[in-house]
C-alpha positions as CSV (number, residue, x, y, z in Angstrom):
1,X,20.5,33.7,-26.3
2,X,20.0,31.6,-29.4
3,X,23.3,29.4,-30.7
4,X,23.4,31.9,-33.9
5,X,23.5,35.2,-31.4
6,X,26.1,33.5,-29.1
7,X,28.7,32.1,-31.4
8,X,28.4,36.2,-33.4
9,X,28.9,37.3,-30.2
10,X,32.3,34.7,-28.6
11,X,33.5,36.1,-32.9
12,X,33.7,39.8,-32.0
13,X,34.9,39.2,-28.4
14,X,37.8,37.3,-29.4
15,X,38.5,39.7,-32.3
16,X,38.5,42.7,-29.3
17,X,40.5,41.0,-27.3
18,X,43.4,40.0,-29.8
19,X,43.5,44.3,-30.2
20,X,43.6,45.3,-26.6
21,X,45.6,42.3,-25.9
22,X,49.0,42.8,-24.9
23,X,51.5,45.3,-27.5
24,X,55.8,45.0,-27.5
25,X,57.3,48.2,-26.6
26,X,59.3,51.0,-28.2
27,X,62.5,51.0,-27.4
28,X,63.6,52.6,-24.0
29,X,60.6,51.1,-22.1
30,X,60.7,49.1,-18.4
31,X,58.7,46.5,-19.9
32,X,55.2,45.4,-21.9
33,X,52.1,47.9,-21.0
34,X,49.2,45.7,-20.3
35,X,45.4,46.4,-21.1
36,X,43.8,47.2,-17.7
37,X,40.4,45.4,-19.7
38,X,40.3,41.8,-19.4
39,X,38.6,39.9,-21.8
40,X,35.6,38.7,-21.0
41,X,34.1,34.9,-20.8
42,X,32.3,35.0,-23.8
43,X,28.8,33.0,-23.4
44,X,30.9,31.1,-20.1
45,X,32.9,28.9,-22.8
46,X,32.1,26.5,-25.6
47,X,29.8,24.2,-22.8
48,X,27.6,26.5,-22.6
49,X,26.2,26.2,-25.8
50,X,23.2,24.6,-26.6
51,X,23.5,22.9,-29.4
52,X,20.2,21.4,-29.2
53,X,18.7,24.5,-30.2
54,X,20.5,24.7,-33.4
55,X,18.8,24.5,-37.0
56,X,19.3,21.1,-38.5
57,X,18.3,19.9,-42.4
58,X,15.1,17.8,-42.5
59,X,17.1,14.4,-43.3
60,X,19.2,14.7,-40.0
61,X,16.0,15.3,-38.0
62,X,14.5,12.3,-40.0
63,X,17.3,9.9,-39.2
64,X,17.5,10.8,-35.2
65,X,13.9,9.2,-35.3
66,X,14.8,6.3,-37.7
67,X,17.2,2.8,-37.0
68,X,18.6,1.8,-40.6
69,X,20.2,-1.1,-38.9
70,X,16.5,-2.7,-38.2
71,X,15.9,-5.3,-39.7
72,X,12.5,-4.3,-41.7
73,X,14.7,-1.3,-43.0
74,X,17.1,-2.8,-44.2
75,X,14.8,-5.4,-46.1
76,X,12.7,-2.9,-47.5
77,X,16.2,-1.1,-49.1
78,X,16.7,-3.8,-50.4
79,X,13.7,-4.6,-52.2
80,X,13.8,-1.3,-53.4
81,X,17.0,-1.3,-55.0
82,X,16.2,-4.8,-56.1
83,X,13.6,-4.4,-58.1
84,X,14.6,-2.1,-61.3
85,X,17.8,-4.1,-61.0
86,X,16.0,-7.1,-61.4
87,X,13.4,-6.3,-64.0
88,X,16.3,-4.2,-66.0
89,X,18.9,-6.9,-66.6
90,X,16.5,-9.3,-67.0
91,X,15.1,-7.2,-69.8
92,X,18.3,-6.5,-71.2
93,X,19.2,-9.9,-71.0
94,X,16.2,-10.9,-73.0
95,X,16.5,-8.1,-75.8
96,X,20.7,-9.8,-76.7
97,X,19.4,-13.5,-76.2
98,X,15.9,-14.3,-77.2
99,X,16.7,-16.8,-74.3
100,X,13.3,-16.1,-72.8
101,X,10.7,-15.6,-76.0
102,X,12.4,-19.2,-77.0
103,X,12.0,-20.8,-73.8
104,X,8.3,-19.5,-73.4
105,X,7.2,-19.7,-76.7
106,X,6.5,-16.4,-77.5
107,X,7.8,-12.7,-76.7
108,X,4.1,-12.2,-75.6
109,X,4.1,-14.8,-73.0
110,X,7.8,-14.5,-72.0
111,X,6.8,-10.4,-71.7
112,X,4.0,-11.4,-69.5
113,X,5.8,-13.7,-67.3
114,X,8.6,-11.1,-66.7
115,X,5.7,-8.3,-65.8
116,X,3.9,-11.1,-63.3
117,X,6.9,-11.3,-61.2
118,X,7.8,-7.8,-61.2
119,X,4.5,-7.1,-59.8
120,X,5.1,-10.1,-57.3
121,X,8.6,-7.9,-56.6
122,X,6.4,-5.1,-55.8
123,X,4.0,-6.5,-53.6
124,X,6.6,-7.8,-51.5
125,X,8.6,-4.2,-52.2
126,X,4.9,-2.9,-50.4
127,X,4.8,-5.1,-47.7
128,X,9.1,-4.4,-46.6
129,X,8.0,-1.0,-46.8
130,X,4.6,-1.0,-44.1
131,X,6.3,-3.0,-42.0
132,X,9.6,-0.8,-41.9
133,X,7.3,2.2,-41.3
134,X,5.6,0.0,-38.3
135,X,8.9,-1.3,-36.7
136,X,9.5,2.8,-36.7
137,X,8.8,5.5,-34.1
138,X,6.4,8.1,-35.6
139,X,6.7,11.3,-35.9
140,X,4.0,13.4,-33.6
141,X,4.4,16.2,-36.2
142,X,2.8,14.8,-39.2
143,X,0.4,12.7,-37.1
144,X,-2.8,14.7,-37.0
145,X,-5.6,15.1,-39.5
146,X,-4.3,17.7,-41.7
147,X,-0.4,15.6,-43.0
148,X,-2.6,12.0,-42.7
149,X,-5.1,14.2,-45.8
150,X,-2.2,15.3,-47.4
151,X,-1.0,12.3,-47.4
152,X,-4.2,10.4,-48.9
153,X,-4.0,13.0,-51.4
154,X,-1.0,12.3,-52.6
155,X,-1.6,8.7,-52.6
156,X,-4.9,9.4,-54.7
157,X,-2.6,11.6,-57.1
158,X,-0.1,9.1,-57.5
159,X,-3.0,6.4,-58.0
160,X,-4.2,8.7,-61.0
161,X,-0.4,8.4,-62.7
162,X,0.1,4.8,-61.8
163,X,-3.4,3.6,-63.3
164,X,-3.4,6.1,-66.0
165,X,0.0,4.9,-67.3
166,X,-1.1,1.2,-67.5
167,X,-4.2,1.8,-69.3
168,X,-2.4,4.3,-72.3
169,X,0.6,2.1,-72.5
170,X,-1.6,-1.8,-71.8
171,X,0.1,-4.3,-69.9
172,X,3.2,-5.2,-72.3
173,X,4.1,-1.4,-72.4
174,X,4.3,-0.8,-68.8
175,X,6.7,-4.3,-68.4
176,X,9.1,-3.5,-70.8
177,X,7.6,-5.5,-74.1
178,X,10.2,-3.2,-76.1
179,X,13.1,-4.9,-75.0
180,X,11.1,-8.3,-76.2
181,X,10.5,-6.7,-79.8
182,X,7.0,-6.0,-78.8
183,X,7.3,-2.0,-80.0
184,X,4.6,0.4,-80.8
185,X,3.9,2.1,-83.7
186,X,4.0,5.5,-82.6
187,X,5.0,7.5,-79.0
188,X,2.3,7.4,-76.5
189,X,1.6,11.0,-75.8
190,X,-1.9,11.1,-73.9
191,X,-2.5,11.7,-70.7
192,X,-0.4,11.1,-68.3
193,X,2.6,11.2,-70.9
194,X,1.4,14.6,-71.8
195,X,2.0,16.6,-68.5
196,X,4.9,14.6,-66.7
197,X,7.7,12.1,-67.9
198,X,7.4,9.0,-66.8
199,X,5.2,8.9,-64.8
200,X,4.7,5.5,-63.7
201,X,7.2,6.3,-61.7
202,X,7.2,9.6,-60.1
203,X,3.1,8.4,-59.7
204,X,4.5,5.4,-57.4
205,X,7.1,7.5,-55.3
206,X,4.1,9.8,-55.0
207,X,1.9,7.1,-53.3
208,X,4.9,5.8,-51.0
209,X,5.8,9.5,-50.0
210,X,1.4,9.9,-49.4
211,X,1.5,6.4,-47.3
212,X,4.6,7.2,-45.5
213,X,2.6,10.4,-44.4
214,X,-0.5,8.8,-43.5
215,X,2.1,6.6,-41.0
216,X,3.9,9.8,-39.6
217,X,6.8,7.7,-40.0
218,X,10.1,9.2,-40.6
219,X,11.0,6.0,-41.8
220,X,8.7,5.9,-44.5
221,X,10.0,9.4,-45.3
222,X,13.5,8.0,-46.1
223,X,12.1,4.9,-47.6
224,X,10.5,7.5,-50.2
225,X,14.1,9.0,-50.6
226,X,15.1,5.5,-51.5
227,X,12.8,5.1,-54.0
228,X,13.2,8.1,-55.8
229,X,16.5,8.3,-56.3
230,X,16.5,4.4,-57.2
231,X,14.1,5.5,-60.2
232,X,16.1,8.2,-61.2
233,X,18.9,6.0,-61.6
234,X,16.9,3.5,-63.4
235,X,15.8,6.2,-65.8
236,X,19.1,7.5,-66.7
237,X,20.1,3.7,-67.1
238,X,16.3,2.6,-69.4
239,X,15.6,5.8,-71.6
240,X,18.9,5.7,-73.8
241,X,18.6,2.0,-74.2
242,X,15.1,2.2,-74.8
243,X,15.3,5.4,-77.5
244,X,18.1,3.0,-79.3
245,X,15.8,0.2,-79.3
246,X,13.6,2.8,-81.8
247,X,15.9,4.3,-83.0
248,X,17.1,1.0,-85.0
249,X,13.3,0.3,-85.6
250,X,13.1,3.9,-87.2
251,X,16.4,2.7,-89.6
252,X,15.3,-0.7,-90.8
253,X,12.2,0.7,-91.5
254,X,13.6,3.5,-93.3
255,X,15.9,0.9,-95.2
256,X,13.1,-1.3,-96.4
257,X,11.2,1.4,-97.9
């Protein structure tokens, strides 16, 4: 019997037993009448159950196969909270001070700097992330031919988003050039602006979750959790700063007109 059959069937055991259990008398009576039925050992007790069998939520499955205390995890958390944290206060930092335009020269070159070692951050982000996924058992589920496709799919589909995004937004664009007064005229709106917000971003958590497939690595899966809810934090934290960063362009040069 499955665990959802015996635990419906110990309820309505119990529940006939508490009514043919035993009743006080009326008055005049020797003494209590007792049900002649006994209840009866539902499912042979609680042991009996197999838990084992019960339905459990993808993430619990996902963690019995994956150590966070690892070591390779635990690095590649890190890096992935790291990053937008870095590349964020750093930005912000830049956009009150001047500190680092002054100190290279020029926003230009201070911009580019910034955006080399973010992509340095996410090479070594990469690399935290393989080897966690190695360190990991894999999963025998996704490891056949059809999840490894899926997988390279994805990969290819977040490849698209990723590349697509530099090319329509150019190199001090994608590494935050706003916050170092380097703004566009207008809002970028072409492809791959057109279909999906921000896509950078949901195009790199696509090619982790496509590369943590191709690995059949539970690990990778979480890892991929990790990441997305990191960028969705560092949405919620960028796009209001970066819409006021416009929105005062938009008023001095309304102003000066």
């Amino acid at each position: 019997m499955g665990p959802v059959l015996a635990v419906g069937g110990c309820r309505e055991a119990r529940a006939w037993s508490l009514q043919g259990g035993p009743r006080p008398m009326g008055p005049g009576r020797a003494g209590p009448m007792r049900s002649s039925v006994a209840a009866p050992d539902c499912c042979g007790g609680l042991g009996n159950l197999d838990f084992r069998k019960a339905d459990l939520c993808v993430m619990t499955r996902l963690l019995g196969y994956v150590d966070p205390s690892e070591p390779h995890f635990v690095a590649a958390v890190l890096t992935i909270a790291f990053n937008p944290l870095f590349w964020n206060v750093v930005a912000r930092w830049e956009h009150k001070t001047r500190k680092l335009s002054g100190a290279f020269g020029s926003p230009h070159l201070a911009c580019c700097t910034l955006g080399g070692a973010i992509l340095l951050l996410n090479v070594l982000r990469s690399h935290c992330f393989t080897q966690a996924m190695l360190s990991q058992p894999r999963m025998q589920s996704l490891d056949n031919p059809l999840a490894y496709g899926m997988g390279l799919a994805l990969l290819g589909v977040g490849g698209v988003f990723v590349l697509s995004s530099f090319l329509a937004l150019g190199f001090t664009g994608t590494f935050l050039g706003d916050y170092f007064g380097i703004l566009k005229e207008t809002r970028v709106t072409t492809f791959p602006f057109s279909v999906l917000d921000n896509p950078m971003y949901w195009g790199s958590t696509a090619n982790y979750l496509g590369w943590a497939i191709m690995h059949a690595s539970p690990a990778g899966l979480l890892l991929t959790t990790v990441v997305a809810l990191t960028y969705t934090v560092a949405i919620l934290y960028e796009e209001p700063f970066t819409a006021e960063i416009y929105r005062q362009k938009a008023s001095q040069a309304h102003k000066r007109s």
